[in-house]
N, C-alpha and C positions, 0 to 999 in steps of 0.2 A: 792038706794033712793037718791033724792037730788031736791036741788032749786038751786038759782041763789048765796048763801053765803054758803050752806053746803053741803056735800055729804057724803054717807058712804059704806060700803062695805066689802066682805062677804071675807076674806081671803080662808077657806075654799072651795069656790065656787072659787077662781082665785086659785088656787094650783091643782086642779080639770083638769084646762086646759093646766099643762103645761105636755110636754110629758113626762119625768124621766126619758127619758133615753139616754139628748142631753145636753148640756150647752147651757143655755135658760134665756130670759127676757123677763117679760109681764110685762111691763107699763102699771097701771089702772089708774093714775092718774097722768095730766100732764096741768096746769095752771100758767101764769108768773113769780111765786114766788117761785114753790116748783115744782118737778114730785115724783113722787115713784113707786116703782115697786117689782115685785118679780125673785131672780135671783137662781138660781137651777144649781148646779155643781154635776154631780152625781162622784161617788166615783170612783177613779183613773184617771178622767180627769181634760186636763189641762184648765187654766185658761187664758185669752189671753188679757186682760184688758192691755189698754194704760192711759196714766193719764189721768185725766178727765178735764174741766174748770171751774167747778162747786164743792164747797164744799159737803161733801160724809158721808152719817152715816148708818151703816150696822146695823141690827141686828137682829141675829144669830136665827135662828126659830130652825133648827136641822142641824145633821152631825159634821163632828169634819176634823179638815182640820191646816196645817201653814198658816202664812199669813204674807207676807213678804212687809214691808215697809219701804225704803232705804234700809239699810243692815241689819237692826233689822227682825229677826223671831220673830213669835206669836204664841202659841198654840189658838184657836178661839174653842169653843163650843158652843151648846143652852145656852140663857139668854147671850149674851155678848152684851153690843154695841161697835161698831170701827165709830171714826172718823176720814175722810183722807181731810184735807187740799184740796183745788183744785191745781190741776198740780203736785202733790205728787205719785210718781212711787209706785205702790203697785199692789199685785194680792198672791193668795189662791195656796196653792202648798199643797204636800204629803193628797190629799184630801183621806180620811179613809174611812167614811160615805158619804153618799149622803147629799149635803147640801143644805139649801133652808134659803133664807135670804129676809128679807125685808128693799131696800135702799129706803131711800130717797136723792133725789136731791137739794141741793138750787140752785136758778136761778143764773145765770151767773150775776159777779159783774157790777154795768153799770158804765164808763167808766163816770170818774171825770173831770168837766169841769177843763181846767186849769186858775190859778187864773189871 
């Protein structure tokens, strides 16, 4: 459902469509300020993310997995959020569980006039 200021949307119904049994992203929502999406790691695959240019906020719906950002490990479970800076090297290793995360995106920073 939506107009031209809101919209909404059925998690359920987009986890539905992703297969489970690939490393996978469905973007359902992608406007100048923000995307989001959903990203699905099943268990013992890897993770192949390069930094992004866009600041990054995860949070953790299911599975159990590390999560490595610069040299720092993380255990990550359901209920966590992760924020990664934009251009900050990170990605999901020793994945256990199949995991399914809901990112969001901020728009890329617009580039400052100089003074």
């Amino acid at each position: 459902m939506s107009n031209e200021s809101w919209q909404t949307f059925d998690l359920n119904e987009i986890r539905k469509k992703l297969s489970g049994s690939k490393v996978e992203y469905r973007e359902f929502l992608s406007v100048p300020s923000l995307s989001c999406g959903l990203y699905h790691l099943p268990a013992g695959s890897r993770d192949m993310q390069t930094p992004h240019d866009e600041d990054e906020v995860y949070l953790v719906l299911e599975g159990k997995a590390q999560m490595k950002t610069g040299d720092e490990p993380l255990e990550v479970k359901p209920g966590m959020v992760l924020y990664i800076a934009a251009s900050e090297t990170h990605s999901f290793f020793e994945i256990e569980e199949d995991m399914t995360l809901l990112v969001f995106f901020a728009s890329s920073p617009l580039e400052k006039p100089l003074p």
